[in-house]
GUNU-189458 format. One record per residue: residue number from 1; x, y, z of N, C-alpha, C in turn. Coordinates in nm, 3 decimals. Layout:
<nodes>
+-----+---------+---------+---------+---------+---------+---------+---------+---------+---------+
! num !      nx !      ny !      nz !     cax !     cay !     caz !      cx !      cy !      cz !
+-----+---------+---------+---------+---------+---------+---------+---------+---------+---------+
! NUM !       X !       Y !       Z !       X !       Y !       Z !       X !       Y !       Z !
...
+-----+---------+---------+---------+---------+---------+---------+---------+---------+---------+
</nodes>
This chain:
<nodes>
+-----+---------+---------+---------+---------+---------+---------+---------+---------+---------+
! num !      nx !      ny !      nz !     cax !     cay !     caz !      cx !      cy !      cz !
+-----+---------+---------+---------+---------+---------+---------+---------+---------+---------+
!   1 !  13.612 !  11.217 !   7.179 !  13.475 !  11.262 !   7.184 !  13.391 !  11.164 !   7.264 !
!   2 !  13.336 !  11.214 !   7.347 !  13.194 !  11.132 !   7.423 !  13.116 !  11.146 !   7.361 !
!   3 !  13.024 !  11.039 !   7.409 !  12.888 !  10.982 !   7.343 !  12.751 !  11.039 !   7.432 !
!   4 !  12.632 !  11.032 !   7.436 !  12.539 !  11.087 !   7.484 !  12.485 !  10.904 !   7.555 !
!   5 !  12.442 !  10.905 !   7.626 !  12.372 !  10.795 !   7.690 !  12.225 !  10.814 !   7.670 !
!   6 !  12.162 !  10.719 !   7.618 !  12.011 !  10.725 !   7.594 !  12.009 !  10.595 !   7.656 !
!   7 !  11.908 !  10.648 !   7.741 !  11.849 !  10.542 !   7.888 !  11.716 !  10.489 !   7.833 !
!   8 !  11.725 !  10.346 !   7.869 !  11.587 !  10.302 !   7.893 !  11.508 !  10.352 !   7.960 !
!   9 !  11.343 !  10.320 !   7.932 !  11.240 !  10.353 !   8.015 !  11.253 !  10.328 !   8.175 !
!  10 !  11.255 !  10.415 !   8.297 !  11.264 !  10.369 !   8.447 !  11.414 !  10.464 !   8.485 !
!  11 !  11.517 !  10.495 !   8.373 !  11.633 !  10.563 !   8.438 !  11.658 !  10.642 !   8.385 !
!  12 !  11.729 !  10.735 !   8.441 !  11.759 !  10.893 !   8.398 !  11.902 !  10.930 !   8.463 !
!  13 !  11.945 !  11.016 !   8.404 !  12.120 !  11.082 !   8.479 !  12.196 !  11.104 !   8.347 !
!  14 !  12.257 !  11.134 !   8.384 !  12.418 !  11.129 !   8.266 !  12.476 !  11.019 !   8.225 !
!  15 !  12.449 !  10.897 !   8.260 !  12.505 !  10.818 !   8.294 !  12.388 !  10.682 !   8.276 !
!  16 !  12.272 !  10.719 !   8.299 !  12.184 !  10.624 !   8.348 !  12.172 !  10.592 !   8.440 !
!  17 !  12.202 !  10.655 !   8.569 !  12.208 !  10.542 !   8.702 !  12.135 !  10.551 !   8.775 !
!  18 !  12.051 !  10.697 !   8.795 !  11.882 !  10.698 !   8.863 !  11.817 !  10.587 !   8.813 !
!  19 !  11.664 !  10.591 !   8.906 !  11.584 !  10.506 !   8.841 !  11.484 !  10.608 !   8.882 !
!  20 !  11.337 !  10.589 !   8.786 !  11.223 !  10.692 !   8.800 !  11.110 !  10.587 !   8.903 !
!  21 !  11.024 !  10.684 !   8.935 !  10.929 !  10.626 !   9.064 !  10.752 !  10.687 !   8.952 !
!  22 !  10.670 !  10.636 !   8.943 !  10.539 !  10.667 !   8.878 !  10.570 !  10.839 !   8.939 !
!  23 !  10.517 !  10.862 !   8.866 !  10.475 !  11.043 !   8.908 !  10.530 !  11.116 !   8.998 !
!  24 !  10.650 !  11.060 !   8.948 !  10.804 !  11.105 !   9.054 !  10.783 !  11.096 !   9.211 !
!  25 !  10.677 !  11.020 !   9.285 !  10.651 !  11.013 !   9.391 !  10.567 !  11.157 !   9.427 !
!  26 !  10.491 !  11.224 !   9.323 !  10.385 !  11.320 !   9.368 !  10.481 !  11.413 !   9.426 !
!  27 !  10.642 !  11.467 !   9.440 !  10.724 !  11.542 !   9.560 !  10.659 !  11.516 !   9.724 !
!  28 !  10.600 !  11.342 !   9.737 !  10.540 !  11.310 !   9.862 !  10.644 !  11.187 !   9.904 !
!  29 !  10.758 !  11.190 !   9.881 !  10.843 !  11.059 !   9.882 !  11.005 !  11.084 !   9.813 !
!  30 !  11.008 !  10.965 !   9.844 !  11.234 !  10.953 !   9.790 !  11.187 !  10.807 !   9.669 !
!  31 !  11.241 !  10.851 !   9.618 !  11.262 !  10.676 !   9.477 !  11.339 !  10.620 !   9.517 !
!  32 !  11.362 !  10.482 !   9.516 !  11.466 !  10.412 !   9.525 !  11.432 !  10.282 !   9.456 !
!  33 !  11.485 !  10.247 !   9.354 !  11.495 !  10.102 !   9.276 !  11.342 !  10.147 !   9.218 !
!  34 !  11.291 !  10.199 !   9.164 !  11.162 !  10.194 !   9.081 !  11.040 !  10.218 !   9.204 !
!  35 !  11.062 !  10.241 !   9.337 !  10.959 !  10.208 !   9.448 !  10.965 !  10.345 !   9.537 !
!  36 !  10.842 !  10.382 !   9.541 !  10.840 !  10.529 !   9.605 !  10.830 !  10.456 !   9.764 !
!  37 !  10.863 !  10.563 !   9.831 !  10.897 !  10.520 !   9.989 !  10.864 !  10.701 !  10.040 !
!  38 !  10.724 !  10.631 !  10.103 !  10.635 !  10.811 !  10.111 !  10.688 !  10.845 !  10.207 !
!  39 !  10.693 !  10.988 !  10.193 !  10.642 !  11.075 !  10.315 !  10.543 !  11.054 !  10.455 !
!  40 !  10.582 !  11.068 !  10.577 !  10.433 !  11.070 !  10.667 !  10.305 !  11.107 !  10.607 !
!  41 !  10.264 !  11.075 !  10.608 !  10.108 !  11.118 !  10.617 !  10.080 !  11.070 !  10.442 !
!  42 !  10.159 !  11.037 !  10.358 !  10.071 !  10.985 !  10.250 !  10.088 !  10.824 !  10.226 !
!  43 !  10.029 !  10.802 !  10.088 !  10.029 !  10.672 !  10.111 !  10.006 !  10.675 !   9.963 !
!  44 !  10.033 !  10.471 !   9.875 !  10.019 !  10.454 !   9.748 !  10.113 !  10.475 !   9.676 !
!  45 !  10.150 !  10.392 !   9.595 !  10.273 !  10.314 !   9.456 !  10.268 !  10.499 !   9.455 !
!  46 !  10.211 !  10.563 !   9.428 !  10.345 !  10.687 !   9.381 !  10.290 !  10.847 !   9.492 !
!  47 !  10.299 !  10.782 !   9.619 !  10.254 !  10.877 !   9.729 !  10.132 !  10.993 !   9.724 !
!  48 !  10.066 !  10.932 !   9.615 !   9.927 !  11.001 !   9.559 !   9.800 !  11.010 !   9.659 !
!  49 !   9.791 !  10.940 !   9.781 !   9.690 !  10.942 !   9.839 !   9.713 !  10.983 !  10.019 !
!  50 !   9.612 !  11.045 !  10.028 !   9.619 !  11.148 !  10.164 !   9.602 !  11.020 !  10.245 !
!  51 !   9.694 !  10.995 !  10.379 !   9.607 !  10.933 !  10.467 !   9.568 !  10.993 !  10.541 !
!  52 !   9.443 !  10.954 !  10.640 !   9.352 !  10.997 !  10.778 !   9.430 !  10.994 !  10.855 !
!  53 !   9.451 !  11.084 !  10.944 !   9.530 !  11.099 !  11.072 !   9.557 !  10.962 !  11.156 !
!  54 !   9.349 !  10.935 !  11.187 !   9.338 !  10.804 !  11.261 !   9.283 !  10.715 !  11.183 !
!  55 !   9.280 !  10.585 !  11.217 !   9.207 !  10.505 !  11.138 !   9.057 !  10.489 !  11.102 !
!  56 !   8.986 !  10.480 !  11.034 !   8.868 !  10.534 !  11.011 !   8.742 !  10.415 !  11.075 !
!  57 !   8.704 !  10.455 !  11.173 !   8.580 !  10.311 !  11.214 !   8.421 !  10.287 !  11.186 !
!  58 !   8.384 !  10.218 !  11.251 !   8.267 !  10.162 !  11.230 !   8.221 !  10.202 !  11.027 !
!  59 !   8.326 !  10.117 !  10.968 !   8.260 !  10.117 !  10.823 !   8.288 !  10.221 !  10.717 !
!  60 !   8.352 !  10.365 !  10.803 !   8.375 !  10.480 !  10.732 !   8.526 !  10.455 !  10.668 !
!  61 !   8.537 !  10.526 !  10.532 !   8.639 !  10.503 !  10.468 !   8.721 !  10.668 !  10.458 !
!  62 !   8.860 !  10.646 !  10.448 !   8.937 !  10.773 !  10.396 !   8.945 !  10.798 !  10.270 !
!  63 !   8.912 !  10.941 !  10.249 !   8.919 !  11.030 !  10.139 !   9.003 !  11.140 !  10.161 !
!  64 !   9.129 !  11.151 !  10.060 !   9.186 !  11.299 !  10.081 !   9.195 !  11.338 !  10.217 !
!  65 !   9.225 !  11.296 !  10.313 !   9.274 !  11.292 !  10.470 !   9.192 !  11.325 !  10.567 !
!  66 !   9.064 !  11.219 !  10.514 !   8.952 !  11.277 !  10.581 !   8.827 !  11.175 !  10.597 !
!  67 !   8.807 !  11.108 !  10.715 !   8.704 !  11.014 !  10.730 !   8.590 !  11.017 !  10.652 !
!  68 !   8.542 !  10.974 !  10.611 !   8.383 !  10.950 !  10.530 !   8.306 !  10.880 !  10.614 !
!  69 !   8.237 !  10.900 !  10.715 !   8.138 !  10.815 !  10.765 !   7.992 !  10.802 !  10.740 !
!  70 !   7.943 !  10.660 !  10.796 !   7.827 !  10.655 !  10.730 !   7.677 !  10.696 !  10.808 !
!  71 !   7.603 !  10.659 !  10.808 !   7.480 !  10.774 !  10.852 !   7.508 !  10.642 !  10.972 !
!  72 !   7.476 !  10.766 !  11.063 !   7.471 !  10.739 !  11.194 !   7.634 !  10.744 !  11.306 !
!  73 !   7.685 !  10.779 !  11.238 !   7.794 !  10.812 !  11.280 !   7.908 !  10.949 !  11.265 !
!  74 !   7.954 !  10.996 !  11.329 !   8.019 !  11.100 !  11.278 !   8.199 !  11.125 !  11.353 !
!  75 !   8.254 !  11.204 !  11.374 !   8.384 !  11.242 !  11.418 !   8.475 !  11.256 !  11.330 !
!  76 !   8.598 !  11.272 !  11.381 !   8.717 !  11.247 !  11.243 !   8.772 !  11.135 !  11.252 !
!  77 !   8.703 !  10.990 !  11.320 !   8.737 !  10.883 !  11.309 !   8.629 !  10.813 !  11.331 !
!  78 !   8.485 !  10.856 !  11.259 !   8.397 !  10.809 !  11.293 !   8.334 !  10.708 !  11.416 !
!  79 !   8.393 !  10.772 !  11.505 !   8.395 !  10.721 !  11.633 !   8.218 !  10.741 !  11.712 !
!  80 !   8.209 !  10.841 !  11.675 !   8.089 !  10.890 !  11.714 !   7.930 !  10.849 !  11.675 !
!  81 !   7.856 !  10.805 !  11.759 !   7.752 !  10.755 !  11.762 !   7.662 !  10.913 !  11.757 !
+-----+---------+---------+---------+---------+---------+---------+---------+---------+---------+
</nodes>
């Protein structure tokens, strides 16, 4: 008769030999050793956050894949005067 394997917190399988990633990597990433390793275009410990296409300038920050700029500026990389 076999036994059932009860895994510590972080691994999962038949066996135990996966390891888990925070919020399974959002389905935005691969796990490997406890560490999500995203997808293009996202970003963050468990591929939870959109990045901006381009980098966001003069002061404007990314939200959900999308420049925030501040008054007096505009574009999708707040490029724009």
């Amino acid at each position: 008769m076999g036994g059932v394997c009860e895994c510590s917190k972080g691994y999962v399988g038949e066996y135990c030999q996966d390891t888990t990633c925070p919020n399974d990597c959002n389905g935005r990433g691969k796990c490997r050793d406890f560490t999500c390793y995203c997808d293009m275009g996202f970003m963050g410990v468990d591929c939870g956050i959109i990045k901006c296409p381009k980098r966001c300038k003069n002061g404007g920050f990314c939200e959900n894949g999308m420049c925030l700029c501040p008054p007096g500026f505009s574009g999708e990389d707040c490029s724009k005067e």
